[in-house]
BATORFI-816360 format. One record per atom (N, C-alpha, C): residue number from 1; residue in three letters; atom name; x, y, z. Coordinates in pm, whole numbers, plus 32768, in hexadecimal, padded with zeros to 4 digits. Layout:
+------+------+------+------+-------+------+
: resi : resn : name : east : north :   up :
+------+------+------+------+-------+------+
:  NUM :  ALA :   CA :    X :     Y :    Z :
...
+------+------+------+------+-------+------+
END
This chain:
+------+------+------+------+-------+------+
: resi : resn : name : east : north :   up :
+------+------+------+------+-------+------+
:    1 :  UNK :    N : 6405 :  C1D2 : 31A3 :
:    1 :  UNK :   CA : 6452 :  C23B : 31E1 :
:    1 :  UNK :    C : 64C6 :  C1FD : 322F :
:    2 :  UNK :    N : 6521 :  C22A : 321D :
:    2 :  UNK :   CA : 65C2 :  C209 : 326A :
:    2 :  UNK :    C : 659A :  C226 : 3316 :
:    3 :  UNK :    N : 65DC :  C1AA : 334F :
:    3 :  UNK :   CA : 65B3 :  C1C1 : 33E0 :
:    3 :  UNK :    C : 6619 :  C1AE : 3429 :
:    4 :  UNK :    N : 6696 :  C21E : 345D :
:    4 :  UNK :   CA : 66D8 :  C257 : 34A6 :
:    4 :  UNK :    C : 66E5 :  C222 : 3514 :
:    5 :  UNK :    N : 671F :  C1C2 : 356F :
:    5 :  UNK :   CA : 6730 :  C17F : 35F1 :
:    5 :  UNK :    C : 6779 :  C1BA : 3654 :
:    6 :  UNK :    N : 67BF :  C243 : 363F :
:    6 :  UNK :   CA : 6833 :  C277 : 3689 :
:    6 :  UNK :    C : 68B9 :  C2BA : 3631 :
:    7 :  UNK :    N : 68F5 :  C2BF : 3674 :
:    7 :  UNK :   CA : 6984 :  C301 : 3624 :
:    7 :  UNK :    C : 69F9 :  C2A6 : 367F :
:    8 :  UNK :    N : 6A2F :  C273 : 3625 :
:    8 :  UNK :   CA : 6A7E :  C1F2 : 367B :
:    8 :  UNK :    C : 6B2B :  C210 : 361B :
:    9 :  UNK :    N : 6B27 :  C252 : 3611 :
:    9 :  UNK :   CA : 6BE2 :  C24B : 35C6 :
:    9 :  UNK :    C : 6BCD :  C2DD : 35C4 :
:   10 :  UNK :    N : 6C43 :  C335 : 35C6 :
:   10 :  UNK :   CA : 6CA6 :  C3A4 : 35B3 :
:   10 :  UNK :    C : 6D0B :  C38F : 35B8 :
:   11 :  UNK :    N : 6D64 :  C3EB : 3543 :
:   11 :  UNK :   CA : 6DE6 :  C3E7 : 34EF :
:   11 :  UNK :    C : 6E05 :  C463 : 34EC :
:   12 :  UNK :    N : 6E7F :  C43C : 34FF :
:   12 :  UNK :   CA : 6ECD :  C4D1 : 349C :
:   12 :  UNK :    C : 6F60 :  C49B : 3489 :
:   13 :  UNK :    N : 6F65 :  C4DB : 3416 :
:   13 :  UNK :   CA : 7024 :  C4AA : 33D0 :
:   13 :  UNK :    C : 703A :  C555 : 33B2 :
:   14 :  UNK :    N : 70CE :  C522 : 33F9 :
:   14 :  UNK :   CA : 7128 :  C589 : 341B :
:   14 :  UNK :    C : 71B8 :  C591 : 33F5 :
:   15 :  UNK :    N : 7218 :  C5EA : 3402 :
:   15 :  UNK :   CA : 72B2 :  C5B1 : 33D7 :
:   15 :  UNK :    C : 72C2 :  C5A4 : 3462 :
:   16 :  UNK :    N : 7282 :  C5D7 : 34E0 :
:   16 :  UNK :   CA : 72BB :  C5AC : 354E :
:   16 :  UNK :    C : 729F :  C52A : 357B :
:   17 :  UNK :    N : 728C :  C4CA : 352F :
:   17 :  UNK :   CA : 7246 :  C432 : 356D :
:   17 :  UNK :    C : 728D :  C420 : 35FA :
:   18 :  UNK :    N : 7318 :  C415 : 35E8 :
:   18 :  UNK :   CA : 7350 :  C3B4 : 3634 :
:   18 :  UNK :    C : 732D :  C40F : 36E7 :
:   19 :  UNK :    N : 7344 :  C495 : 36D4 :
:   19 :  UNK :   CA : 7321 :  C4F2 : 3733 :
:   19 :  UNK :    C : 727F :  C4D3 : 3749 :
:   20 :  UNK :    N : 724B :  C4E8 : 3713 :
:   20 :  UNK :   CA : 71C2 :  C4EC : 3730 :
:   20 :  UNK :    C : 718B :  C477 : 3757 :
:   21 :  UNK :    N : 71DF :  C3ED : 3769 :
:   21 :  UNK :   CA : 71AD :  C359 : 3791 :
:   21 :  UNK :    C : 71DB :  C349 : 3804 :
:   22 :  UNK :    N : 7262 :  C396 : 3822 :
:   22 :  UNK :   CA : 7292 :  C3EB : 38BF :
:   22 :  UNK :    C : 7239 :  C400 : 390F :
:   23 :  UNK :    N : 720D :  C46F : 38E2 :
:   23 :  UNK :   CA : 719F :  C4B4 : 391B :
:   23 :  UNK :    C : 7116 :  C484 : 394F :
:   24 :  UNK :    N : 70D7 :  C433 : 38CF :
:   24 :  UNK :   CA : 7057 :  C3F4 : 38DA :
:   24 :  UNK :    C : 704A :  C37D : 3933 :
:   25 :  UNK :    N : 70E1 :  C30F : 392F :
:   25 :  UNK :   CA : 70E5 :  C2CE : 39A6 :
:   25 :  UNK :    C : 711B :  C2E1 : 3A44 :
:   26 :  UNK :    N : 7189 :  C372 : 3A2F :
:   26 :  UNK :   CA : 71D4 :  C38C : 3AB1 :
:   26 :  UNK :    C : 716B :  C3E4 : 3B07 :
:   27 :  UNK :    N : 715D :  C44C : 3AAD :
:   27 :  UNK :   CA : 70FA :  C4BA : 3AC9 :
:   27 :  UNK :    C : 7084 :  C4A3 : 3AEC :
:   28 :  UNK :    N : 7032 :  C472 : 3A96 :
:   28 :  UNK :   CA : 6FA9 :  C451 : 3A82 :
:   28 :  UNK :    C : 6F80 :  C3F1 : 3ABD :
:   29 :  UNK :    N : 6FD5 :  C380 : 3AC6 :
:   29 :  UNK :   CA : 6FE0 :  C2F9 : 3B0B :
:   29 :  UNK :    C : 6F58 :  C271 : 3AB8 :
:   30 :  UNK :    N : 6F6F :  C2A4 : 3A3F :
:   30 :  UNK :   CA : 6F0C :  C24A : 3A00 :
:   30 :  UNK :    C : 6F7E :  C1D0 : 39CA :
:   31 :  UNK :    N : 6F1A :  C166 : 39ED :
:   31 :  UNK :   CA : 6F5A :  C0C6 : 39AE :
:   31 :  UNK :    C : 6F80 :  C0BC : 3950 :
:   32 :  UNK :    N : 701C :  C087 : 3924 :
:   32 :  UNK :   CA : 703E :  C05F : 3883 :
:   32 :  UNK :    C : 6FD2 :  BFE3 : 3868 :
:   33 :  UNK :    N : 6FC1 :  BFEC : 37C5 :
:   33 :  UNK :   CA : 6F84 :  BF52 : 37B3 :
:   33 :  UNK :    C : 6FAE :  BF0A : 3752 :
:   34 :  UNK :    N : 6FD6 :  BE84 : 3742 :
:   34 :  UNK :   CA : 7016 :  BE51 : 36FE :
:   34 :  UNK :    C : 6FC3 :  BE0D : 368D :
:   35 :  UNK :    N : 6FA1 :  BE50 : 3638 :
:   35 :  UNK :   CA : 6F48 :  BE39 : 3599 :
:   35 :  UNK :    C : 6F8B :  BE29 : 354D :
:   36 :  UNK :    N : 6F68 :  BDCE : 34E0 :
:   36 :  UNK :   CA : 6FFB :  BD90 : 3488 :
:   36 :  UNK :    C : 6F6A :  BDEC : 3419 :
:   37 :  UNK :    N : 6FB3 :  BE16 : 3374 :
:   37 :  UNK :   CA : 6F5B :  BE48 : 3334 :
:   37 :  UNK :    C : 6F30 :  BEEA : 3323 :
:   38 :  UNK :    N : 6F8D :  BF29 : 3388 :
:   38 :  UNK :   CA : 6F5D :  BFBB : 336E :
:   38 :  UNK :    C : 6FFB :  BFF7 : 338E :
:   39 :  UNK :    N : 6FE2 :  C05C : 3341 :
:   39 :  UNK :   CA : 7064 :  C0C2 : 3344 :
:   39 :  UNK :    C : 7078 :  C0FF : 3394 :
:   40 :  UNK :    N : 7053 :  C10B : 3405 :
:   40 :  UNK :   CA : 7067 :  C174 : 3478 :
:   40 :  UNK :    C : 706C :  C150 : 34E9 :
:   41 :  UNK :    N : 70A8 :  C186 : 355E :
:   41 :  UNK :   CA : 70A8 :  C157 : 35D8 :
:   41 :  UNK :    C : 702B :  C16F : 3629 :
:   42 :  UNK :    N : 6FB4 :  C129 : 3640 :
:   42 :  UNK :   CA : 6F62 :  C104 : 3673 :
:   42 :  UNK :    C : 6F5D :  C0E7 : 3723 :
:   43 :  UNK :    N : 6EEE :  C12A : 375C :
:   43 :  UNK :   CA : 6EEA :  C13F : 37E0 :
:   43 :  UNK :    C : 6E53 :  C136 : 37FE :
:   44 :  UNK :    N : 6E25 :  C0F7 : 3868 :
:   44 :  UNK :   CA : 6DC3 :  C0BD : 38A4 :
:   44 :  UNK :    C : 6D89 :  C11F : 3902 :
:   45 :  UNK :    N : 6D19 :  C134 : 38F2 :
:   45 :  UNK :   CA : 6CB9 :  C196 : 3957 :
:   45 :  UNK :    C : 6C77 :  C14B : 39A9 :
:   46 :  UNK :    N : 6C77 :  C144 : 3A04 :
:   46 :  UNK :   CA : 6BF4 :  C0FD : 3AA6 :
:   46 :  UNK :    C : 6B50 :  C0F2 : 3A51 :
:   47 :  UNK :    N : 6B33 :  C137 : 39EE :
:   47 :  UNK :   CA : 6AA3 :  C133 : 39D0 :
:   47 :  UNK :    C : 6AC9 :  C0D3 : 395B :
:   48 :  UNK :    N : 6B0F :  C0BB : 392C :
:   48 :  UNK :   CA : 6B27 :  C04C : 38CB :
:   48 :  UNK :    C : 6B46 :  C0A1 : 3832 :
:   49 :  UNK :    N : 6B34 :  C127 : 382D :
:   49 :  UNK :   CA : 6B69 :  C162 : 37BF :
:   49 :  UNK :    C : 6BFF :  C186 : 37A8 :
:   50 :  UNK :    N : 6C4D :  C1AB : 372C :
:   50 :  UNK :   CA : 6CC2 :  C182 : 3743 :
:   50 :  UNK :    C : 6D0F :  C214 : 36F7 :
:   51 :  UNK :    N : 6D5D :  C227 : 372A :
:   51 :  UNK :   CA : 6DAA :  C2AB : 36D6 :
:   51 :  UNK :    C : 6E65 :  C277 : 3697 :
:   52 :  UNK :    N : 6E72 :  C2AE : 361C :
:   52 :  UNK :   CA : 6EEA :  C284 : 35CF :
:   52 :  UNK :    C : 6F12 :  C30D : 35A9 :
:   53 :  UNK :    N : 6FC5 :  C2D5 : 35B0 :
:   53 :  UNK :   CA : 7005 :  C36C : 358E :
:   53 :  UNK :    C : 7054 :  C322 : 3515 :
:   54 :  UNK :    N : 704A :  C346 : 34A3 :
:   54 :  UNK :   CA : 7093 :  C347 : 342D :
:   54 :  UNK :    C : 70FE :  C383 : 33C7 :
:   55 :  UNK :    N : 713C :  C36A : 3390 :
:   55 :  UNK :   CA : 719F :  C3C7 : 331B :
:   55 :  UNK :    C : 712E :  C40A : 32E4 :
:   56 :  UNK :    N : 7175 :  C485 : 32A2 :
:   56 :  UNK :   CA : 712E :  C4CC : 3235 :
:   56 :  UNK :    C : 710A :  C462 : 31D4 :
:   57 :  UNK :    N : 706C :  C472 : 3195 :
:   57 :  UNK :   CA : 7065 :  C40C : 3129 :
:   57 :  UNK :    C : 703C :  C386 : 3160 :
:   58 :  UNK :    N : 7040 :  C363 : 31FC :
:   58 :  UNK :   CA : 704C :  C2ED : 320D :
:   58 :  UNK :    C : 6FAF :  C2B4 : 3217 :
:   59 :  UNK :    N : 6F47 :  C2FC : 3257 :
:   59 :  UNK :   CA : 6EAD :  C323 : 3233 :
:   59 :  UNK :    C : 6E96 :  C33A : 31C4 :
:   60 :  UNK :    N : 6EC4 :  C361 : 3152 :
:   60 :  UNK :   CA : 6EB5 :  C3A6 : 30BF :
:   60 :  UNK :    C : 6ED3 :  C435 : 30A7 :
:   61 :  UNK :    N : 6E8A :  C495 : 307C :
:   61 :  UNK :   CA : 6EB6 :  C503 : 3080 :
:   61 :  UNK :    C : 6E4B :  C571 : 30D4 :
:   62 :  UNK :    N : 6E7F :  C54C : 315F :
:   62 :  UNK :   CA : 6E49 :  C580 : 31BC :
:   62 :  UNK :    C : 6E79 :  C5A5 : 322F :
:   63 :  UNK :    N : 6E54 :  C5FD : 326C :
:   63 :  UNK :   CA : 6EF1 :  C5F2 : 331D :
:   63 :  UNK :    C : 6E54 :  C5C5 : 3389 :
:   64 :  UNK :    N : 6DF4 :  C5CD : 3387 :
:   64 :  UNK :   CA : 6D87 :  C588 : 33DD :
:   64 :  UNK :    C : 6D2D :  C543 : 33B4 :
:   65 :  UNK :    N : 6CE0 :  C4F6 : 33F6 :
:   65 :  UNK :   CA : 6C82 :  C481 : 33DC :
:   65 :  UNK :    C : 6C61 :  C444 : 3449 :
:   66 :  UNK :    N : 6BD7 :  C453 : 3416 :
:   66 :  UNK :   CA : 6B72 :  C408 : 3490 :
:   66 :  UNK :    C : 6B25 :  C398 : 3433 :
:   67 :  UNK :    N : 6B07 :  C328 : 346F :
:   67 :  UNK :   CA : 6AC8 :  C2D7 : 3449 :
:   67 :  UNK :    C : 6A46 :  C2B9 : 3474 :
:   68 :  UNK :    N : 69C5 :  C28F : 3480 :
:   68 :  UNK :   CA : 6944 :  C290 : 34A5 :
:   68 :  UNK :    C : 6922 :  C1E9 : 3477 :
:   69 :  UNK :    N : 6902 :  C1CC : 351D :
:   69 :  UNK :   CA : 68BC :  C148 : 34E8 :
:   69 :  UNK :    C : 6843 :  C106 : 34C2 :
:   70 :  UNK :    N : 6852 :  C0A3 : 344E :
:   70 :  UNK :   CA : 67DD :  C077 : 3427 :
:   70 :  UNK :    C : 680F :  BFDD : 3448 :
:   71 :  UNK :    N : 675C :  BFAA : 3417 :
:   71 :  UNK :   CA : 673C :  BEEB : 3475 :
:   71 :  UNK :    C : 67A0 :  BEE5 : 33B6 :
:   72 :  UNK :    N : 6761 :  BF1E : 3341 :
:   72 :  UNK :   CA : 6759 :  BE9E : 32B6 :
:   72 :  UNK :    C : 67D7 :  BEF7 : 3275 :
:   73 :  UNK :    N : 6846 :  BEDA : 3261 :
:   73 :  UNK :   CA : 688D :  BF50 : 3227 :
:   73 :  UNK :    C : 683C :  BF88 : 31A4 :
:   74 :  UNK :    N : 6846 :  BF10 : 3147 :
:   74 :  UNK :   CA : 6823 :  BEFC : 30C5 :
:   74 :  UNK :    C : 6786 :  BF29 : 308B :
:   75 :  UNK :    N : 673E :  BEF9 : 3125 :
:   75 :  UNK :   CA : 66BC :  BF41 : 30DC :
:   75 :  UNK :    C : 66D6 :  C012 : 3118 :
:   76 :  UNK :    N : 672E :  C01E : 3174 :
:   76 :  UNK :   CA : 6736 :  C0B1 : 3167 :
:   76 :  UNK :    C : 6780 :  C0DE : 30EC :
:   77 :  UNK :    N : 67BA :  C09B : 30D6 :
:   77 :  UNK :   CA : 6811 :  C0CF : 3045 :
:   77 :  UNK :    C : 67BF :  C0D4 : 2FCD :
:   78 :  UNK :    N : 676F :  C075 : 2FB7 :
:   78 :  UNK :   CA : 66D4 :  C0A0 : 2F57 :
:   78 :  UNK :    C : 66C1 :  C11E : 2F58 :
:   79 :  UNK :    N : 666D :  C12D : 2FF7 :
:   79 :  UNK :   CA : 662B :  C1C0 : 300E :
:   79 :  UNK :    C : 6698 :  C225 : 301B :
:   80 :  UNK :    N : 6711 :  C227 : 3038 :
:   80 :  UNK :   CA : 674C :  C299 : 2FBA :
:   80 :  UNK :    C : 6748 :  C2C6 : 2F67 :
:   81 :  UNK :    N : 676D :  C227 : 2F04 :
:   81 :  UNK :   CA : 678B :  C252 : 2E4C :
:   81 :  UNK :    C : 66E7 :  C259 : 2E4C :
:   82 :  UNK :    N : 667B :  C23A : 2E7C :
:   82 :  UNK :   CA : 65FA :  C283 : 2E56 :
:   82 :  UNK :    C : 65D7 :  C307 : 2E4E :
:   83 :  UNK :    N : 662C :  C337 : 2EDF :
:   83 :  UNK :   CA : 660F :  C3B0 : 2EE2 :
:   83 :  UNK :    C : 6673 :  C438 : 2EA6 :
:   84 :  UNK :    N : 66B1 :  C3FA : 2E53 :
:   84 :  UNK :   CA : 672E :  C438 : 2DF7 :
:   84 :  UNK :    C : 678E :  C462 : 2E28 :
:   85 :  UNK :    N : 67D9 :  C3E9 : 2E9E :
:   85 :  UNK :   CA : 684E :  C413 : 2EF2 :
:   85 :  UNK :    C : 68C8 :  C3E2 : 2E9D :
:   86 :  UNK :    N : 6919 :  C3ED : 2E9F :
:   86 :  UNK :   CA : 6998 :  C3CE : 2E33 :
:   86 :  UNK :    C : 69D9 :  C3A0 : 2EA1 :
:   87 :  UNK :    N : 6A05 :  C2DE : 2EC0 :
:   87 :  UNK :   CA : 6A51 :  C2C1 : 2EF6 :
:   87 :  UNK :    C : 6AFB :  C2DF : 2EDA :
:   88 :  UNK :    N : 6B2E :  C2E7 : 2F76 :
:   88 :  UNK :   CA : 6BDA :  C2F0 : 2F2A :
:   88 :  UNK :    C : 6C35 :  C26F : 2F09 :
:   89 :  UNK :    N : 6BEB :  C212 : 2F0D :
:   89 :  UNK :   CA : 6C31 :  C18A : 2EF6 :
:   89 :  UNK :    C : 6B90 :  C118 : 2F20 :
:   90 :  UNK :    N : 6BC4 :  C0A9 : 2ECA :
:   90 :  UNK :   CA : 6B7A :  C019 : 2F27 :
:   90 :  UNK :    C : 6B79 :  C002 : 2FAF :
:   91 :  UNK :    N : 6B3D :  BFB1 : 2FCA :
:   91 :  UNK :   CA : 6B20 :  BF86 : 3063 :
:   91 :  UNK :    C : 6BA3 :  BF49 : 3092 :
:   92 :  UNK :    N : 6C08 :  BF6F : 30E7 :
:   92 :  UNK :   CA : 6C65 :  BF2F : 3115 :
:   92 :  UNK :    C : 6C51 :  BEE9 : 31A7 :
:   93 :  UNK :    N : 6CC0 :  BEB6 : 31C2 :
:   93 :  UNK :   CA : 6CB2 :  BE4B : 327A :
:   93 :  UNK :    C : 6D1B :  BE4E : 3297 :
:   94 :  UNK :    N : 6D2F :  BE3A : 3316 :
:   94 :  UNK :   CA : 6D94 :  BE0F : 3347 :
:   94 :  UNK :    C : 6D67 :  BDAB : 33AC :
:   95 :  UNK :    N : 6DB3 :  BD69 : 3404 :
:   95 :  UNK :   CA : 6D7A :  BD04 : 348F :
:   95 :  UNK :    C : 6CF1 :  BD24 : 34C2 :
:   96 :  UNK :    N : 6CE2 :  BD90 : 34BA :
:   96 :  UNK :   CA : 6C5D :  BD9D : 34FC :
:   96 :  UNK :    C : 6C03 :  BE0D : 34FD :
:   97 :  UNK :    N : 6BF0 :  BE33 : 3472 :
:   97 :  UNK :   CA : 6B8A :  BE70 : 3453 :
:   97 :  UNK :    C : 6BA2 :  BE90 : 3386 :
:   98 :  UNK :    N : 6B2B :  BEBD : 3350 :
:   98 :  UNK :   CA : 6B31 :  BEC1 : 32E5 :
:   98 :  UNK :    C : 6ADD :  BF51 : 32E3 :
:   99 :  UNK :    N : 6B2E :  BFB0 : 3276 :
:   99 :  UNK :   CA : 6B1B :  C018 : 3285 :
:   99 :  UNK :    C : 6B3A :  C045 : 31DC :
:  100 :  UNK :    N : 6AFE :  C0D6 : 31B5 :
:  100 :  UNK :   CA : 6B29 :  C120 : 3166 :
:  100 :  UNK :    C : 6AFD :  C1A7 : 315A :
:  101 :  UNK :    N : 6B44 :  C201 : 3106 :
:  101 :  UNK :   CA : 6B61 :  C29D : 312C :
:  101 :  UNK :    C : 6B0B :  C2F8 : 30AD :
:  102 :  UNK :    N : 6AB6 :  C335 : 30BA :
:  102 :  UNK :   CA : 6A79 :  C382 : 3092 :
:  102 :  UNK :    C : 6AC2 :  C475 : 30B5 :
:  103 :  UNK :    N : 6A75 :  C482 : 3031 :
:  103 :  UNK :   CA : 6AA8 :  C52F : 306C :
:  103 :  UNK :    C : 6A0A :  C569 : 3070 :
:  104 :  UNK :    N : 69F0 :  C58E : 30EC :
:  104 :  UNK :   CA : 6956 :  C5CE : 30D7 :
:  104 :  UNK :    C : 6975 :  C667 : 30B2 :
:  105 :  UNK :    N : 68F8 :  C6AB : 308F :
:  105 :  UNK :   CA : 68D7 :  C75D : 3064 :
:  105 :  UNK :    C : 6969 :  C7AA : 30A1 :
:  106 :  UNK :    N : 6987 :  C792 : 3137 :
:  106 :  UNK :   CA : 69FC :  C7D3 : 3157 :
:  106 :  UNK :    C : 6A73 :  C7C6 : 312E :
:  107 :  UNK :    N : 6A98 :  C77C : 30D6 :
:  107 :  UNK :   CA : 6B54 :  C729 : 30AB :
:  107 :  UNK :    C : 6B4B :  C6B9 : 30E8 :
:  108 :  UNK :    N : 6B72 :  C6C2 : 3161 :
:  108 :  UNK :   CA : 6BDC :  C67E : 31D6 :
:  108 :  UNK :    C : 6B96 :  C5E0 : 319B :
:  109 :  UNK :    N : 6BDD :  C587 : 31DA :
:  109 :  UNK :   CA : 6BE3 :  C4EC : 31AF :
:  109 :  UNK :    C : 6B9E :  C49E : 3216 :
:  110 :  UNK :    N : 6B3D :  C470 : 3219 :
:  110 :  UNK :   CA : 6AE5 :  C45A : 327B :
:  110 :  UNK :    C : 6AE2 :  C375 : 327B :
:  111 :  UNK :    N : 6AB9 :  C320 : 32DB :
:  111 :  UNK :   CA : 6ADC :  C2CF : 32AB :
:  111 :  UNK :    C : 6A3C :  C25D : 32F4 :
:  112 :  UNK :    N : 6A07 :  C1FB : 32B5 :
:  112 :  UNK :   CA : 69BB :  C1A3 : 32CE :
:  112 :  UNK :    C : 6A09 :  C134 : 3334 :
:  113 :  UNK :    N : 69CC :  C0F4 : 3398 :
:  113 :  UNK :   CA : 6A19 :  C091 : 33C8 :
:  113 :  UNK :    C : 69A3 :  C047 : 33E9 :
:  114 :  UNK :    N : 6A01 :  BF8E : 33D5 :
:  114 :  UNK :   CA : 698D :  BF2D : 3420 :
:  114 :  UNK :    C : 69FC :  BECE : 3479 :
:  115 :  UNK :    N : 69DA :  BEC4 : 34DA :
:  115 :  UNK :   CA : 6A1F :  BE76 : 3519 :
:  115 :  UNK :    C : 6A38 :  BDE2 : 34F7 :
:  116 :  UNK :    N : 6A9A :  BDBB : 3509 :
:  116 :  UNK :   CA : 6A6D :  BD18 : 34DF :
:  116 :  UNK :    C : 6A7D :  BCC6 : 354F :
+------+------+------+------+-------+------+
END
């Protein structure tokens, strides 16, 4: 059975990026973070989870996304394709974490993460 550690990433891609990274750091006052490897402007939460604002497309074809963490990426990605989940791509990385995006029963684009 897949074993769930938290919810550690939320996304959303927008046409308002550049406004909405305004906002999320002026407004909101959350940390830029400097990750080489991902398409989006990335911001740091105090609990160690992290939220990104993206282009349309820049997540895939989705405007939100949450990610849920696991310890093994690869052995959760098993217990997916076991349980007849249709990944939306391979396991990708960037600096510091390795992750990939699944669509559960509802649509929306949901995503695995392991820290590295």
């Amino acid at each position: 059975m897949l074993i769930i550690k938290g919810i550690v990433f939320a996304g959303t891609a927008t046409t308002a990026r550049h406004e909405m990274v305004g906002f999320v750091r002026d407004v909101l006052g959350l940390v830029p973070a400097q990750v080489t490897g991902i398409e989006a402007d990335l911001f740091n939460l105090p609990d160690g989870s992290s939220f990104a604002v993206a282009s349309p497309q820049g997540m895939g074809a989705t405007q939100r996304s949450l990610g849920f963490l696991v310890d093994d990426i690869h052995h959760a990605v098993r217990e997916l394709t076991a349980a007849g989940v249709v990944l939306d791509a391979d396991v990708s990385s960037n600096e510091r974490e390795l992750y990939v995006h699944f669509r559960a029963p509802d649509g929306p684009l949901y995503g695995l993460v392991e820290r590295l």
